[in-house]
N, CA, C and O atoms as CSV, one atom per row, in Angstrom:
chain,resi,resn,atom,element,x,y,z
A,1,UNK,N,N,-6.669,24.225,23.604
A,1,UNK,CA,C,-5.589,23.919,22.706
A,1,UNK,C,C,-4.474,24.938,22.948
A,1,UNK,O,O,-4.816,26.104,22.749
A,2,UNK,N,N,-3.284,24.748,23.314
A,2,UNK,CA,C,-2.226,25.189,23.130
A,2,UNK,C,C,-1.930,26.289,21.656
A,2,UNK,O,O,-2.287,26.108,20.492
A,3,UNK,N,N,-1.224,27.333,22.208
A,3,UNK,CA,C,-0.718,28.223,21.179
A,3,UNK,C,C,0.082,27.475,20.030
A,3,UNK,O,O,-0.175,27.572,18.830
A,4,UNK,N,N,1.058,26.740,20.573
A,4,UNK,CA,C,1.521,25.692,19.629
A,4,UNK,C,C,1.310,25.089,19.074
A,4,UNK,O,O,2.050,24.866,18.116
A,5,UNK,N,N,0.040,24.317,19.286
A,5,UNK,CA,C,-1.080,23.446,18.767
A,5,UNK,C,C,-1.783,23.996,17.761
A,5,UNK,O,O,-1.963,23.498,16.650
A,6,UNK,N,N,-2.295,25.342,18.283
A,6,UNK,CA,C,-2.996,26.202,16.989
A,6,UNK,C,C,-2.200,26.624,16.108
A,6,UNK,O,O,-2.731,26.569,14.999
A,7,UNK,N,N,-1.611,26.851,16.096
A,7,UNK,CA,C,-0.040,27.666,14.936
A,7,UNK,C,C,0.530,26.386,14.059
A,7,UNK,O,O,0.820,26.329,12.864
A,8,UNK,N,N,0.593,25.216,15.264
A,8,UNK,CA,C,0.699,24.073,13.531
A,8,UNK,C,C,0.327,23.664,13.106
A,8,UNK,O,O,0.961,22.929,12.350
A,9,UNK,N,N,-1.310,23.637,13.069
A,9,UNK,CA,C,-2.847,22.925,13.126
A,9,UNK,C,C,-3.150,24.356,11.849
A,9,UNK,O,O,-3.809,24.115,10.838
A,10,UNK,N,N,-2.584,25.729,12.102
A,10,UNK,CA,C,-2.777,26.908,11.092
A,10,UNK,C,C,-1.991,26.480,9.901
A,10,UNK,O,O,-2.509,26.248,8.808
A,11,UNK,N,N,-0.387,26.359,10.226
A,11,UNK,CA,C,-0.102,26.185,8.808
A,11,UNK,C,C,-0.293,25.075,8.275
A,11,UNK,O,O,-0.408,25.011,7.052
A,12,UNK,N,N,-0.380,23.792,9.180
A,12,UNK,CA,C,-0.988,22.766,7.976
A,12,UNK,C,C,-1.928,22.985,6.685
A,12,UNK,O,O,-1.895,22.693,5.490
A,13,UNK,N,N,-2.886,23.739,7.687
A,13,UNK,CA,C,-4.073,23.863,7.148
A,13,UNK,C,C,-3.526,24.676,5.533
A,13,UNK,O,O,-3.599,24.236,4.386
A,14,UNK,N,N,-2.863,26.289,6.165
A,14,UNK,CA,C,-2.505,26.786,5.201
A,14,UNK,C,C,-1.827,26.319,4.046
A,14,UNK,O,O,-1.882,26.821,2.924
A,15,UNK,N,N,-1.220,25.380,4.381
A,15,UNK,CA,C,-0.056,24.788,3.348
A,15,UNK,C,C,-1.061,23.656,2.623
A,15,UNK,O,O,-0.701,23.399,1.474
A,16,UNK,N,N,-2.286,22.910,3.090
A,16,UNK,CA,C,-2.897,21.927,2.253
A,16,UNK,C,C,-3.271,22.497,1.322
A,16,UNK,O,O,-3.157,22.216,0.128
A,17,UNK,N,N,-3.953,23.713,2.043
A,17,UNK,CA,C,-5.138,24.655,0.894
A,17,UNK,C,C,-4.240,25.224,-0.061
A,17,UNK,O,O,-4.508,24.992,-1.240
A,18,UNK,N,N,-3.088,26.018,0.228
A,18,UNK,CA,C,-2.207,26.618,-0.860
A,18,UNK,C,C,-1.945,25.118,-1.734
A,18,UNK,O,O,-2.331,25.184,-2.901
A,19,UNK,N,N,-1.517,24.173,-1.438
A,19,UNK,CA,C,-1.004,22.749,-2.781
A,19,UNK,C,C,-2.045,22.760,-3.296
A,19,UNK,O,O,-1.794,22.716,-4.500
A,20,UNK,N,N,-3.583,22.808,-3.095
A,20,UNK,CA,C,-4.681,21.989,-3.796
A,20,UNK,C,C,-4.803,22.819,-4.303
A,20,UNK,O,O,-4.556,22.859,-5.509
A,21,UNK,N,N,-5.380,24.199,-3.406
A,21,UNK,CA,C,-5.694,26.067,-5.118
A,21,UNK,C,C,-4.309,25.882,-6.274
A,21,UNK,O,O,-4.557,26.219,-7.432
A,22,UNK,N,N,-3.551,25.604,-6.110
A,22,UNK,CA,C,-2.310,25.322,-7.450
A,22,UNK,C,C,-2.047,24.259,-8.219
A,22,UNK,O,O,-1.010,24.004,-8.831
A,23,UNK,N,N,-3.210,23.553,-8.140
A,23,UNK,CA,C,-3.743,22.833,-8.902
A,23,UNK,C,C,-4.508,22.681,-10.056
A,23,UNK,O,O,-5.731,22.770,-9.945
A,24,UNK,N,N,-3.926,22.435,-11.316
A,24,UNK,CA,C,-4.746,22.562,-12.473
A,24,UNK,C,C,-6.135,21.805,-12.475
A,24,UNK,O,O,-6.087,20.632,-12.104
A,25,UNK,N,N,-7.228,22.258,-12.801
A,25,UNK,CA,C,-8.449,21.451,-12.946
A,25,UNK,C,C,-8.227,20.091,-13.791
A,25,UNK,O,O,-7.549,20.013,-14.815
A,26,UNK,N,N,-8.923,19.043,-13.173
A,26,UNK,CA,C,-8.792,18.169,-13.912
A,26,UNK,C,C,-10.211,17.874,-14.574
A,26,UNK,O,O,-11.310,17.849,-14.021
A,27,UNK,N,N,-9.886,17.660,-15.901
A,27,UNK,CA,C,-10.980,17.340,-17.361
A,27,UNK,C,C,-10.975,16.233,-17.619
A,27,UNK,O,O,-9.828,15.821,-17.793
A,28,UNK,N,N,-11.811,15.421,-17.752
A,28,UNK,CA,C,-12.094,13.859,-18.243
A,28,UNK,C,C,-11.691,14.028,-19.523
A,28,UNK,O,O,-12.258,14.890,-20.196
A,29,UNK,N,N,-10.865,13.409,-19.971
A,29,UNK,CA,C,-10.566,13.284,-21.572
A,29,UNK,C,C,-9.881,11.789,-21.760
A,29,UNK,O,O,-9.180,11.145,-20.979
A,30,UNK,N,N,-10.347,11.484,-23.084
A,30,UNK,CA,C,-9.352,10.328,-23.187
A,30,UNK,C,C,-7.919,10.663,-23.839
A,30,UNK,O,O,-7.720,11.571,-24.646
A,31,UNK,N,N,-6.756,9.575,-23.237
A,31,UNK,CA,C,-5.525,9.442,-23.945
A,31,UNK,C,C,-5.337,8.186,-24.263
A,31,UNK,O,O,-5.999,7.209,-23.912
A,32,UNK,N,N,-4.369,8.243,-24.972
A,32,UNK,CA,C,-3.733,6.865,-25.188
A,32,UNK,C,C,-3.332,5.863,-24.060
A,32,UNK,O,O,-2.572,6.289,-23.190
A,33,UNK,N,N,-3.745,4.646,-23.997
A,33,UNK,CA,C,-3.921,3.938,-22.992
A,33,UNK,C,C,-1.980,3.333,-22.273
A,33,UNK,O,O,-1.643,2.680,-21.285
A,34,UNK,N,N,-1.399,3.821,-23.113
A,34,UNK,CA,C,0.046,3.675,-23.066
A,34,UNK,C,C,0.734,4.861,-22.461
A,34,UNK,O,O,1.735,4.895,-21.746
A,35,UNK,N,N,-0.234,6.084,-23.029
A,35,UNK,CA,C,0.279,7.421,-22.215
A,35,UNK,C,C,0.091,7.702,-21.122
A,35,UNK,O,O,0.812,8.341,-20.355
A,36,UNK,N,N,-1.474,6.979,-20.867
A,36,UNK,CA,C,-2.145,6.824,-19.620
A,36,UNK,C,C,-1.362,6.517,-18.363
A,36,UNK,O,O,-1.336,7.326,-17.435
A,37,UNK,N,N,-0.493,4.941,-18.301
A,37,UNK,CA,C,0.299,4.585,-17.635
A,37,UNK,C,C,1.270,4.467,-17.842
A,37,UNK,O,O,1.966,3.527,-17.458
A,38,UNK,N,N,1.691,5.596,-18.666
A,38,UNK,CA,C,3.312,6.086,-18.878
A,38,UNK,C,C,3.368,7.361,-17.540
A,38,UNK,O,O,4.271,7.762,-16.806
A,39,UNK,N,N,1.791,7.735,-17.712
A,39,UNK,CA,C,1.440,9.011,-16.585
A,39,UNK,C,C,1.807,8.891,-15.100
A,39,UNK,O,O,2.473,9.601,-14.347
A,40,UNK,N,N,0.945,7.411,-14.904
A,40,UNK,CA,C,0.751,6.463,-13.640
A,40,UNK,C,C,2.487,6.361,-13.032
A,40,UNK,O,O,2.873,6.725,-11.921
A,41,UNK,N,N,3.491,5.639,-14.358
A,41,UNK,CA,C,4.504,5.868,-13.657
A,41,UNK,C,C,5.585,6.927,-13.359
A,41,UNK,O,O,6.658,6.936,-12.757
A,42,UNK,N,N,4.884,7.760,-14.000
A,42,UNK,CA,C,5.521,8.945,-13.601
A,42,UNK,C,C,5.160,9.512,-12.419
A,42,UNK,O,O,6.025,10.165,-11.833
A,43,UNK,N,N,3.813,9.387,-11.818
A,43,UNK,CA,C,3.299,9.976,-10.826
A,43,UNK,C,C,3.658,8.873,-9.398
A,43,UNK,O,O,3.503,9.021,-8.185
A,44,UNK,N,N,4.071,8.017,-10.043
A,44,UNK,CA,C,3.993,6.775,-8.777
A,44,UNK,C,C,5.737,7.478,-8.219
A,44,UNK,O,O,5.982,7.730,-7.039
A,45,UNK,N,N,6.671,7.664,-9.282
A,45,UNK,CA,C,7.834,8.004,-8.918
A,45,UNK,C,C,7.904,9.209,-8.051
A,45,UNK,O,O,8.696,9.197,-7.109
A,46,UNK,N,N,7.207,10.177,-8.258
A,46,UNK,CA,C,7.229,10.926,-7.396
A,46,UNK,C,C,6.518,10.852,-6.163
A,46,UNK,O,O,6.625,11.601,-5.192
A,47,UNK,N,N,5.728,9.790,-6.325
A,47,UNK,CA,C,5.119,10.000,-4.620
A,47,UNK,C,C,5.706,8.762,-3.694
A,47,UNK,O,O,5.413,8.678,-2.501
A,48,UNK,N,N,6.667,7.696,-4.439
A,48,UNK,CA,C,7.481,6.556,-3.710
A,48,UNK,C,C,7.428,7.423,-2.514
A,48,UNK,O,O,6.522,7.389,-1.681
A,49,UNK,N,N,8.538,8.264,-2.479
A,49,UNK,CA,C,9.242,8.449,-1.107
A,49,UNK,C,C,8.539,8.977,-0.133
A,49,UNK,O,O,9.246,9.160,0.858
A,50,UNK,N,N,7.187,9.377,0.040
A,50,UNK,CA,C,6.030,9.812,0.896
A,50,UNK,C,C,5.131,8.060,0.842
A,50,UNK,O,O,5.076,7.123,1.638
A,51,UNK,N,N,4.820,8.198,0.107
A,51,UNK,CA,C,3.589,7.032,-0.115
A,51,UNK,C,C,3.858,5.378,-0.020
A,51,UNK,O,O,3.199,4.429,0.403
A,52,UNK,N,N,5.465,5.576,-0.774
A,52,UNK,CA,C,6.239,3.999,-1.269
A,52,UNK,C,C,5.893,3.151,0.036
A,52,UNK,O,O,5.213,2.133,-0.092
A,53,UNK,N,N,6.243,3.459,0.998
A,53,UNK,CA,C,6.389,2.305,2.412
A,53,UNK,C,C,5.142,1.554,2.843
A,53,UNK,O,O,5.121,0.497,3.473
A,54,UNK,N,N,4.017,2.319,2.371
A,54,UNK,CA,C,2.778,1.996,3.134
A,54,UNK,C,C,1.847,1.267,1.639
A,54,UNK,O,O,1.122,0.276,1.560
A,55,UNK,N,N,2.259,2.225,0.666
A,55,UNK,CA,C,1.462,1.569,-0.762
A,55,UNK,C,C,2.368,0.454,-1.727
A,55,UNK,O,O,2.056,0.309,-2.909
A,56,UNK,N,N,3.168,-0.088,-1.305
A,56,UNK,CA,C,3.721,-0.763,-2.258
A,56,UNK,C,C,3.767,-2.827,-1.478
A,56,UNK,O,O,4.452,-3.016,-0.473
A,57,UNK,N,N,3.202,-3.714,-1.943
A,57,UNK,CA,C,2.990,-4.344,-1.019
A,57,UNK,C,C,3.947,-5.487,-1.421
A,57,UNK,O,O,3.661,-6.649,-1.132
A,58,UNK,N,N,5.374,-5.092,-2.256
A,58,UNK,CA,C,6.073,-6.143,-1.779
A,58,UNK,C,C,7.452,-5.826,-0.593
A,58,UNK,O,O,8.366,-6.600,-0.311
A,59,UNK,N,N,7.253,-4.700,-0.163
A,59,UNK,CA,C,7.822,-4.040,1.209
A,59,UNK,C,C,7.334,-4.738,2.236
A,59,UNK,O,O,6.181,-5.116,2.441
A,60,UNK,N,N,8.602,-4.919,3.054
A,60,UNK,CA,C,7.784,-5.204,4.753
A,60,UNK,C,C,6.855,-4.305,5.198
A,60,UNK,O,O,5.964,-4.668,5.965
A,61,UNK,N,N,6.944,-3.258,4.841
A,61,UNK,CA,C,6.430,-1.943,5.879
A,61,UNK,C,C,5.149,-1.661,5.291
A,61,UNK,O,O,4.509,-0.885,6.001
A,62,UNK,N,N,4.392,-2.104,3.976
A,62,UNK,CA,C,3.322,-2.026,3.420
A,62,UNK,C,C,2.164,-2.022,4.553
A,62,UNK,O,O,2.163,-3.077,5.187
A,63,UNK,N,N,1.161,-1.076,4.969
A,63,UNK,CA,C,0.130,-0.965,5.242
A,63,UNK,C,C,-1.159,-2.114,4.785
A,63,UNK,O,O,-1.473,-1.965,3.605
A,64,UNK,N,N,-1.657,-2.813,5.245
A,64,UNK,CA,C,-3.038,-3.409,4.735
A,64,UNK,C,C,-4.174,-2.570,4.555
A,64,UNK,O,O,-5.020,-3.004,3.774
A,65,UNK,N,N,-4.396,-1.448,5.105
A,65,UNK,CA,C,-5.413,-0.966,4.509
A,65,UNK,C,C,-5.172,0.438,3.243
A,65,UNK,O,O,-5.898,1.048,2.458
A,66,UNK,N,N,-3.559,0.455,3.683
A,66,UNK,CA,C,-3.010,1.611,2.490
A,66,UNK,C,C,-2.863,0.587,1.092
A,66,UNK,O,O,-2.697,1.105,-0.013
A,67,UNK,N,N,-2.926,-0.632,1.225
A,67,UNK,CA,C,-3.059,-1.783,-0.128
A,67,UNK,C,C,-4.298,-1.673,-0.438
A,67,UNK,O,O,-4.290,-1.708,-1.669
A,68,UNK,N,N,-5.730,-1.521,0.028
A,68,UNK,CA,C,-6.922,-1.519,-0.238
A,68,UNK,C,C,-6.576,-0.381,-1.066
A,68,UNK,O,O,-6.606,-0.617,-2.274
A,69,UNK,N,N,-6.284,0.689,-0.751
A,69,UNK,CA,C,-6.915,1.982,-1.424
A,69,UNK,C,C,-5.929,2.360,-3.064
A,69,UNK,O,O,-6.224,3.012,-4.066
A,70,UNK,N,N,-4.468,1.425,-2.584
A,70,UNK,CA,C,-3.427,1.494,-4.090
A,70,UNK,C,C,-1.916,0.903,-3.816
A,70,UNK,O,O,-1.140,1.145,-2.892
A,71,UNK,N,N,-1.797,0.132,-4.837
A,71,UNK,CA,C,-0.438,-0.679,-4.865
A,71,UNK,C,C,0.258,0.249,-5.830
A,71,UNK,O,O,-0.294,0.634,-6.861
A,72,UNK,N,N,1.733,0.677,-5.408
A,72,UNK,CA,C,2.560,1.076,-6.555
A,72,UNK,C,C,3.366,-0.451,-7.078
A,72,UNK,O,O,4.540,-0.522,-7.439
A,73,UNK,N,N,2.587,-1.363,-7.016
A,73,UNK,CA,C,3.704,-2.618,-7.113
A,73,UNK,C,C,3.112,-2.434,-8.830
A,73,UNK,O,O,3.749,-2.609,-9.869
A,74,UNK,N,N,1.960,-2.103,-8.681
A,74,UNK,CA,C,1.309,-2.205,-10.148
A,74,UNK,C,C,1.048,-1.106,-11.251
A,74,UNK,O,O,0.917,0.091,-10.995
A,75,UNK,N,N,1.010,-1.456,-12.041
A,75,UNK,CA,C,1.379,-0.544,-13.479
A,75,UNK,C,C,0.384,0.352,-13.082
A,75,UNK,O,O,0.595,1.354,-12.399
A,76,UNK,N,N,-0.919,-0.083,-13.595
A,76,UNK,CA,C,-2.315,0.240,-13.514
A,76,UNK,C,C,-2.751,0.657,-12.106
A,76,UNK,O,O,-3.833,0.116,-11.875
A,77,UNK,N,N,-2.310,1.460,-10.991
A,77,UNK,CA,C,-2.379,1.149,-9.513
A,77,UNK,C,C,-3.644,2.388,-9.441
A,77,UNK,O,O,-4.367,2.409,-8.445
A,78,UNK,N,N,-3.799,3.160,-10.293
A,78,UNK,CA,C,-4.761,4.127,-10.034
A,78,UNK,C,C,-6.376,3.265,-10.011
A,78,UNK,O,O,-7.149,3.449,-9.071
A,79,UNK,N,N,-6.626,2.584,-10.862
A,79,UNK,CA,C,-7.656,1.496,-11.059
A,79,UNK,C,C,-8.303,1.197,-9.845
A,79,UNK,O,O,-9.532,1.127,-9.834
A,80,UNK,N,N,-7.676,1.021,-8.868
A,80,UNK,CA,C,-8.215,0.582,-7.648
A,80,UNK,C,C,-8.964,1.734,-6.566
A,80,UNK,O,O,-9.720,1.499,-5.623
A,81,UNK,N,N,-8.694,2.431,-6.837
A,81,UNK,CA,C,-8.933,4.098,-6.278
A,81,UNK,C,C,-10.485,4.508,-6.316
A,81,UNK,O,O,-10.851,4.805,-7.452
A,82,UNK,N,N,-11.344,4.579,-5.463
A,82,UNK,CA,C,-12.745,4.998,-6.052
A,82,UNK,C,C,-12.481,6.211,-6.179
A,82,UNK,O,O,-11.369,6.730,-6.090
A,83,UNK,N,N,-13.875,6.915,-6.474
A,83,UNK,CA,C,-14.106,8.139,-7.186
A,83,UNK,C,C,-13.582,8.909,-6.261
A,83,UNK,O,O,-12.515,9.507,-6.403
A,84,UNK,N,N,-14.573,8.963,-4.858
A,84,UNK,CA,C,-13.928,10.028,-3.782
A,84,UNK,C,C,-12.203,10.253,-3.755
A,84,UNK,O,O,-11.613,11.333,-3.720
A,85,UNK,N,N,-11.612,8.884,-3.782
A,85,UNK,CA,C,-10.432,8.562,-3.394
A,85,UNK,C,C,-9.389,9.625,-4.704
A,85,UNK,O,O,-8.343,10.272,-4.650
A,86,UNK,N,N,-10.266,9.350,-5.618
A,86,UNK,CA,C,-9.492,10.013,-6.873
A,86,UNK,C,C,-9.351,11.339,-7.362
A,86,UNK,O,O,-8.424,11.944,-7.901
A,87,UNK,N,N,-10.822,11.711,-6.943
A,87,UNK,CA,C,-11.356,13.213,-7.012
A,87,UNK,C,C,-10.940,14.136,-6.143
A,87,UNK,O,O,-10.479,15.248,-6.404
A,88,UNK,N,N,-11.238,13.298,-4.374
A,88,UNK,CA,C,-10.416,14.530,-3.281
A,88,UNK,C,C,-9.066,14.131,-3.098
A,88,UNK,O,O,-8.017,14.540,-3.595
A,89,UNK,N,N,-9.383,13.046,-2.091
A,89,UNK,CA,C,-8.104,12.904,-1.175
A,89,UNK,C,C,-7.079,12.618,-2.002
A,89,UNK,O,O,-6.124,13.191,-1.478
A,90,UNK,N,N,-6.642,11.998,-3.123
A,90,UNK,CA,C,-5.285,11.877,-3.633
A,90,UNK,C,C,-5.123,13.255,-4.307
A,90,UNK,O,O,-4.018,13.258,-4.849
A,91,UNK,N,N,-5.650,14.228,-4.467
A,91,UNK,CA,C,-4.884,15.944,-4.743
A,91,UNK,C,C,-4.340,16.211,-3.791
A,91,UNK,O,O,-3.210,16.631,-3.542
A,92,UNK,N,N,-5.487,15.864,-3.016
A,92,UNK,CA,C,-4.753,16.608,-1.342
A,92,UNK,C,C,-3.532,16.197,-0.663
A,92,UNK,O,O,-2.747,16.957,-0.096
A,93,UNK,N,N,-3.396,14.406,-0.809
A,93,UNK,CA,C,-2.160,13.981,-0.710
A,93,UNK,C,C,-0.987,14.320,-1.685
A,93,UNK,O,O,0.203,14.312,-1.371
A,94,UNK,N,N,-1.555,14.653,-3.049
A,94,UNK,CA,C,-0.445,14.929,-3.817
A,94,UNK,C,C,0.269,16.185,-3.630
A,94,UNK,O,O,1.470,16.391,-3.806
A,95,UNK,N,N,-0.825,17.167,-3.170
A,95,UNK,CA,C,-0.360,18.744,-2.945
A,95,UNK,C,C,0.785,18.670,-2.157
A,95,UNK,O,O,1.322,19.777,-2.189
A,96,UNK,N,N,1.409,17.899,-1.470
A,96,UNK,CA,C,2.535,18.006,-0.868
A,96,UNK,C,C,3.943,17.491,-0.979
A,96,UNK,O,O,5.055,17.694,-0.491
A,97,UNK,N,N,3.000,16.284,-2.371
A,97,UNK,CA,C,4.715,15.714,-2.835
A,97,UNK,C,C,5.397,15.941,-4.572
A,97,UNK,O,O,6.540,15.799,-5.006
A,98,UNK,N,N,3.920,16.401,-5.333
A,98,UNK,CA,C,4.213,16.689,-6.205
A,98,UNK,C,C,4.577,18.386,-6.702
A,98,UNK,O,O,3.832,19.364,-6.633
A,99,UNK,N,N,5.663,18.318,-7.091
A,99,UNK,CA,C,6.149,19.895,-7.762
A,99,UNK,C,C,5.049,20.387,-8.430
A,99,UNK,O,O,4.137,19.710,-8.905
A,100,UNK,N,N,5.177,21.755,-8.455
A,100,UNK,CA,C,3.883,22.494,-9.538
A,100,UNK,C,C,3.928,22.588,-10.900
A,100,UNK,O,O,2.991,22.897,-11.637
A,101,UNK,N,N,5.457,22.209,-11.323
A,101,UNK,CA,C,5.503,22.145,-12.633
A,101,UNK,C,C,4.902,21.358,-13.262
A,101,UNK,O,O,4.457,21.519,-14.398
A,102,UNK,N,N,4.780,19.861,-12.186
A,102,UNK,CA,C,4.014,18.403,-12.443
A,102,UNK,C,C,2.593,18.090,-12.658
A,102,UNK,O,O,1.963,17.234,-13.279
A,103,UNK,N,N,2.281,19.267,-11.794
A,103,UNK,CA,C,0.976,19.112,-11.468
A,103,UNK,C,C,-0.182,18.967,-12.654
A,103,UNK,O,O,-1.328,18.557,-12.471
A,104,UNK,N,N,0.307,19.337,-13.721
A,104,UNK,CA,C,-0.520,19.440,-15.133
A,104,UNK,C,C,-0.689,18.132,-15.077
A,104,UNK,O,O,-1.839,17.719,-14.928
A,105,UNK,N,N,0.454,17.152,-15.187
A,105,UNK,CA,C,0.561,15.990,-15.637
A,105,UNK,C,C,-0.705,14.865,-14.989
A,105,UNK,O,O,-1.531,14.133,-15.535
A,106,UNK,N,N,-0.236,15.276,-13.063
A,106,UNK,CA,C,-1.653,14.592,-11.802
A,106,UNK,C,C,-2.859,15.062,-12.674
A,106,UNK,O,O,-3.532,14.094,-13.027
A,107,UNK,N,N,-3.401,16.425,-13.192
A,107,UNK,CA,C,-4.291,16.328,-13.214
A,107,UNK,C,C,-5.130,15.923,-14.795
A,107,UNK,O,O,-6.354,15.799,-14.760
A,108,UNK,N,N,-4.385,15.736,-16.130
A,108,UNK,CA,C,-4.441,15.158,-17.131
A,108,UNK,C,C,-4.619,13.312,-16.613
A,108,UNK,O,O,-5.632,12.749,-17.028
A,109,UNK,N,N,-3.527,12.403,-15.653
A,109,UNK,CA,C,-4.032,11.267,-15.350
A,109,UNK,C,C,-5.363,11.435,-15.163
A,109,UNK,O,O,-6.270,11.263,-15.977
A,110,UNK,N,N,-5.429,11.879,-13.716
A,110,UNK,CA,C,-6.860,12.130,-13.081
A,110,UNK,C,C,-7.716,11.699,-14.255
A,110,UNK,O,O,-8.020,10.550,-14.576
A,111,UNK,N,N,-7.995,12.674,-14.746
A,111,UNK,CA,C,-8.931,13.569,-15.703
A,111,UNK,C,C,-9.288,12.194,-16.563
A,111,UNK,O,O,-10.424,11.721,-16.584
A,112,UNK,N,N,-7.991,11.535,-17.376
A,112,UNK,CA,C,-8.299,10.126,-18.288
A,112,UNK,C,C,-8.779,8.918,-17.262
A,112,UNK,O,O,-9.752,8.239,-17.591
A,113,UNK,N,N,-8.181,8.689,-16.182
A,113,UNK,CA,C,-8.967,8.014,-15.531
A,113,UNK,C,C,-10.402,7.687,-14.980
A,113,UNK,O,O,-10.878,6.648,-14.522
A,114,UNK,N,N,-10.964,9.045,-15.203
A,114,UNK,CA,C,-12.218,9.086,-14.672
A,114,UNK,C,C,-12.893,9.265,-16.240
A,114,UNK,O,O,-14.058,8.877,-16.324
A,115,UNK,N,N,-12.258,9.830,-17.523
A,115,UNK,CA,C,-12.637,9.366,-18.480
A,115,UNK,C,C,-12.947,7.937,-18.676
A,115,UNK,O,O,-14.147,7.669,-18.747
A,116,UNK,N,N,-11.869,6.694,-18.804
A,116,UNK,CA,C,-11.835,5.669,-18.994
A,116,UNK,C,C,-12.703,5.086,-17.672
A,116,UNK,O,O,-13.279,4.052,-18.011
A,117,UNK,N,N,-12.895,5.339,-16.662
A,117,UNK,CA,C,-14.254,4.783,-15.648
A,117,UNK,C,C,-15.382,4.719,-16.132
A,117,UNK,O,O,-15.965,3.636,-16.191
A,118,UNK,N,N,-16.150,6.305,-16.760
A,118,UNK,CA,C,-17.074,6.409,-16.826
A,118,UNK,C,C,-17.373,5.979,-18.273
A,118,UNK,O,O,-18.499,6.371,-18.582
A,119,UNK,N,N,-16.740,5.287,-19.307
A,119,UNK,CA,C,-17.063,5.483,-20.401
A,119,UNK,C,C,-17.300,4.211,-20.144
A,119,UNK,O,O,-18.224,3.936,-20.910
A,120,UNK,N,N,-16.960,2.994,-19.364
A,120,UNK,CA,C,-16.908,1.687,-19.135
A,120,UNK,C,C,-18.411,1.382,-18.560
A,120,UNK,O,O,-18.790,0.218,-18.428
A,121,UNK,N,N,-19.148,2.371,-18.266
A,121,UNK,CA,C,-20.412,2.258,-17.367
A,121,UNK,C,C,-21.356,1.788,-18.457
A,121,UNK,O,O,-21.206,1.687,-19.674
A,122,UNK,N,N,-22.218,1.571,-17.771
A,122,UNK,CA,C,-22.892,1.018,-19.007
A,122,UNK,C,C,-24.057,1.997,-19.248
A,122,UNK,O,O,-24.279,2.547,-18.169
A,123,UNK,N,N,-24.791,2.394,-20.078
A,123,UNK,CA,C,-25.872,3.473,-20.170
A,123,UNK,C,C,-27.205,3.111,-20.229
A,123,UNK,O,O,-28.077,3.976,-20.304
């Protein structure tokens, strides 16, 4: 591997891990189901301009398998997201588009979402 290769392969790395450690823990709690996806569109707005082209499927440029995993066409777009999808990889994607001031907010959704999953299970 190239010196160049390693040095931007380093700060990626560095820069994923710094977004995700500045991340508030997320807690399963319930909210109001109105606040819930008052959350959703707040979080969808900020990740349009990274995410919009590939997750939104009334765009030409919409992805088919970035539609499997979440539509911003829809209110409710977190719903579709499994656990892994919800728990890792969308922090990790978020660590780079959402501000840190915001970040309370990603991880309060989170947190009611996986509230409202698991309370739906049956016991």
């Amino acid at each position: 591997m190239s010196n160049i290769s390693y040095t931007k392969n380093f700060f990626y790395l560095v820069t994923l891990l710094t977004s995700c450690v500045t991340y508030p823990p997320v807690i399963e709690k319930e909210i109001p189901v109105i606040e819930h996806l008052a959350k959703q569109d707040q979080i969808k707005e900020w990740i349009r301009a990274d995410c919009g082209s590939c997750h939104t499927s009334a765009l030409s440029t919409a992805n088919k398998k970035a539609l499997q995993v979440f539509d911003l066409k829809f209110t409710d777009w977190m719903s579709r997201m499994n656990q892994k999808q919800l728990e890792k990889t969308f922090i990790e994607r978020l660590g780079r588009t959402v501000k840190e001031q915001d970040r309370q907010i990603v991880s309060e959704t989170l947190g009611a979402e996986l509230y409202r999953r698991n309370r739906s299970k049956p016991m």
